[in-house]
C-alpha positions as CSV (number, residue, x, y, z in Angstrom):
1,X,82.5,-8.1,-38.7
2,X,81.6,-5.0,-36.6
3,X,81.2,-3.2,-39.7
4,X,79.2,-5.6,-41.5
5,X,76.9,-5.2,-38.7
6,X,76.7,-1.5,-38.5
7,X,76.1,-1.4,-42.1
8,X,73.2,-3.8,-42.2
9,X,71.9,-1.6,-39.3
10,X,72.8,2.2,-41.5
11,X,71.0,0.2,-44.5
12,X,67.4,-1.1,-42.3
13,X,67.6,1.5,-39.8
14,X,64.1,2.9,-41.1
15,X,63.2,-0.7,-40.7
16,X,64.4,-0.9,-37.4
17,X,63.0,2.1,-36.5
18,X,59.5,1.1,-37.6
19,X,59.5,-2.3,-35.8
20,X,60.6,-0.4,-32.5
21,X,57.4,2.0,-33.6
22,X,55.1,-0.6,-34.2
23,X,56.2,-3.0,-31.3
24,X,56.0,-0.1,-29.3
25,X,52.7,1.0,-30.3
26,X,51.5,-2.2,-29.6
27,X,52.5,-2.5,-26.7
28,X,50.7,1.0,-26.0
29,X,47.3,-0.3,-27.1
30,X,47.5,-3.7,-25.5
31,X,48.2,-1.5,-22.3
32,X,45.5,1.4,-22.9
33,X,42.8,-1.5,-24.1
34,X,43.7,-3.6,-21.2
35,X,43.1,-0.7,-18.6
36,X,40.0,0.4,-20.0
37,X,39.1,-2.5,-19.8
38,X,39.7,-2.9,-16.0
39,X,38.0,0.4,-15.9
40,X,35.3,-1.0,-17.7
41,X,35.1,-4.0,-15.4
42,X,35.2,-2.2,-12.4
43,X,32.1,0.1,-13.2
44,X,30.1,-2.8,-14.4
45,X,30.6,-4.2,-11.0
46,X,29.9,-1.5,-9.4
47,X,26.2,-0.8,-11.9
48,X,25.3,-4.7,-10.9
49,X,25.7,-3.6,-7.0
50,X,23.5,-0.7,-7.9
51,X,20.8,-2.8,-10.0
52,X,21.0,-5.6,-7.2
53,X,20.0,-2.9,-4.5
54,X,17.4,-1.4,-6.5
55,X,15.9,-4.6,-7.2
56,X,16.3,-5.7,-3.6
57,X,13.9,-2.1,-3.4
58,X,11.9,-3.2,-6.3
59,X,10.9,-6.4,-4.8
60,X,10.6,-4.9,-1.0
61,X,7.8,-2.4,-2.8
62,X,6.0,-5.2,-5.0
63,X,5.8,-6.9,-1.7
64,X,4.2,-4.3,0.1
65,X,1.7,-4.1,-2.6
66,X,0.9,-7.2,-2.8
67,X,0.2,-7.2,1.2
68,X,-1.7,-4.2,0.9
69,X,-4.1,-5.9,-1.8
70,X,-4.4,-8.8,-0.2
71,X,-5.8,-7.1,3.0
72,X,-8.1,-5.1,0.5
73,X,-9.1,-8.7,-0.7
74,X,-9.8,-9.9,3.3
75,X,-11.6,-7.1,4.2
76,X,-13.4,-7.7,0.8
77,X,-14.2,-10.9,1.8
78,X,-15.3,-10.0,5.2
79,X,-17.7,-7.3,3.6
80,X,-16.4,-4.6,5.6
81,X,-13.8,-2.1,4.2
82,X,-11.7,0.6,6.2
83,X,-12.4,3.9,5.4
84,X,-9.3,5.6,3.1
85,X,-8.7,9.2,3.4
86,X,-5.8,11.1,2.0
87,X,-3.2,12.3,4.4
88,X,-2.4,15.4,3.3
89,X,-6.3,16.8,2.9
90,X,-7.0,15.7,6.0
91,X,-5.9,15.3,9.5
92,X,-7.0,12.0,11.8
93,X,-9.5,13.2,13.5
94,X,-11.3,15.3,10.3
95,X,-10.8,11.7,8.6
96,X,-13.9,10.7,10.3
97,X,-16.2,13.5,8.9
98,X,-17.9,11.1,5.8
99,X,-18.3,8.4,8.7
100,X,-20.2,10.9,11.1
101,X,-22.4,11.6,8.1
102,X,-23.7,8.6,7.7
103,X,-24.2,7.7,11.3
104,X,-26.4,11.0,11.6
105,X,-28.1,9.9,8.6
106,X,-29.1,6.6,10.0
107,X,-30.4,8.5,13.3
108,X,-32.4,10.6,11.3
109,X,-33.7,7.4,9.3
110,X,-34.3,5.3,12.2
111,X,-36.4,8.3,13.8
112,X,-34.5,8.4,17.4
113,X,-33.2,11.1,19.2
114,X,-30.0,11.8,20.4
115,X,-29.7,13.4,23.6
116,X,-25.7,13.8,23.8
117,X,-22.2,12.6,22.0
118,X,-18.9,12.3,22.9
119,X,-16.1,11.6,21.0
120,X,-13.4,10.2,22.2
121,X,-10.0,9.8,19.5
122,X,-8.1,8.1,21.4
123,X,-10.3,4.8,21.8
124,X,-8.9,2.2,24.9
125,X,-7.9,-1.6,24.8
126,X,-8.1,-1.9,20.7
127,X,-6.4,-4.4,18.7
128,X,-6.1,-2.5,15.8
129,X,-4.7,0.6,17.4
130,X,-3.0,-1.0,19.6
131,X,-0.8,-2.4,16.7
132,X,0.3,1.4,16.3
133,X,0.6,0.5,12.1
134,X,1.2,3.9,11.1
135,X,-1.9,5.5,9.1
136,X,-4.5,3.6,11.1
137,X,-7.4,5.8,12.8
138,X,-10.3,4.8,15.2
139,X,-12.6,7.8,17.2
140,X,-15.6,6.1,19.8
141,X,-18.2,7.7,19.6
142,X,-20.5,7.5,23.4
143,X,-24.3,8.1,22.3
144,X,-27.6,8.6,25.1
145,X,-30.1,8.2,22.8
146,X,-34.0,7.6,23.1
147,X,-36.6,6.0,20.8
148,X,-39.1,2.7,20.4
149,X,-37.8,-0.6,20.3
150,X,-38.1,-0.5,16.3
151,X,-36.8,2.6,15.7
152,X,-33.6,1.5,17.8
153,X,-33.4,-1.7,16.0
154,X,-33.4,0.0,12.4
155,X,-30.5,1.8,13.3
156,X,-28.4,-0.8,14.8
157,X,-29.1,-3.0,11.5
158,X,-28.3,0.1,9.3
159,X,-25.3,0.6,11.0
160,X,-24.5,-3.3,10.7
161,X,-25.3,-2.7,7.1
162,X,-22.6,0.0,6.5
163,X,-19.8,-1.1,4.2
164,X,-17.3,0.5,6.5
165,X,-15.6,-1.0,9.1
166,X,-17.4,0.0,12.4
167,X,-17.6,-1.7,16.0
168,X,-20.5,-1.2,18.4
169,X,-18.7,-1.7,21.8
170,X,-21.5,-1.6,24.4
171,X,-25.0,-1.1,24.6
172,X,-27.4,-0.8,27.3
173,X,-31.0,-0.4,27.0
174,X,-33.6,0.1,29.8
175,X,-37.5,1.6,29.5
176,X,-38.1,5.0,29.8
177,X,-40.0,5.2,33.4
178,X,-43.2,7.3,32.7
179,X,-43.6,5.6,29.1
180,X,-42.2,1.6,29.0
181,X,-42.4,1.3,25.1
182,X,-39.7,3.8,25.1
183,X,-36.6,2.9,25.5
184,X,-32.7,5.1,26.5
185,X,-30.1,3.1,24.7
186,X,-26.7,3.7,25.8
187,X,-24.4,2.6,23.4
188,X,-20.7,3.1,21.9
189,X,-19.2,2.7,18.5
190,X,-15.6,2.7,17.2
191,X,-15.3,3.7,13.6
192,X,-11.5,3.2,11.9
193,X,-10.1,5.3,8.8
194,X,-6.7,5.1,7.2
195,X,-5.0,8.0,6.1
196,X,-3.4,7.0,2.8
């Protein structure tokens, strides 16, 4: 009987040998497939943790966009606009150099004279600075300035008209003692910018 056996073996051993071969190479492929694809797995995992976090960023920047236009669309609305500079051309206190322009051009187009300015960049008691929201800028500028009644109320309305945000914190006004219809104005206005 043993030899029965052993000669059915001699006579399929290429057989045999090729099942073992092909068994075995199965069982090779089922293993390589089956790790690659735990490899596989594993880095797509690990690419959805990185696509969730960047569109946790995405969404954090569309929101910030969003909040930044729609406080372009209030200060729209409110017909006054803060004054954008770019940072990197120009330092806070330079930011205010267009601004200055145009209140020197409404002095000269109101006719009154200036007799002294300060500047002060560092303005006291202001709700938008005090928020301390990085980029925002505000310079008070203290005027002594002397002119007629009309001449001081054409500035003030050009300076209401200005499509930049401004704030005229005081103002005091007496007559001139040798001359009554003119008038010294002591007055103070905060201009804002936003360096961008």
């Amino acid at each position: 009987m043993e030899q029965k056996i052993l000669k059915i073996i001699r006579e399929n051993i290429l057989w045999l040998f090729l099942v073992i071969m092909v068994t075995g190479g199965c069982c090779y492929g089922v293993y390589h497939y089956a790790l690659l694809a735990h490899d596989n797995y594993g880095d797509l995992k690990i690419k959805q943790e990185e696509v969730a976090q960047k569109q946790e960023e995405l969404d954090t920047i569309q929101k910030s966009i969003q909040a930044r236009e729609q406080n372009k669309k209030k200060q729209a609305e409110s017909g006054k606009v803060i004054y954008e500079v770019l940072a990197q051309q120009f330092t806070p206190e330079a930011s205010f150099g267009i601004m200055f322009e145009n209140i020197l051009s409404n002095i000269s187009n109101s006719g009154i004279r200036i007799r002294s300015i300060d500047y002060n960049y560092k303005p006291m008691e202001d709700k938008l600075l005090d928020a301390q929201v990085q980029g925002y800028n505000g310079c008070e500028l203290s005027f002594v300035a002397v002119g007629k009644y009309s001449q001081l109320q054409s500035f003030f309305k050009n300076i209401a008209k200005e499509k930049y945000l401004s704030n005229i914190q005081e103002i005091y006004i007496e007559p001139y003692d040798q001359d009554k219809s003119i008038l010294i104005a002591k007055f103070k206005i905060r201009l804002y910018t936003k360096t961008i």
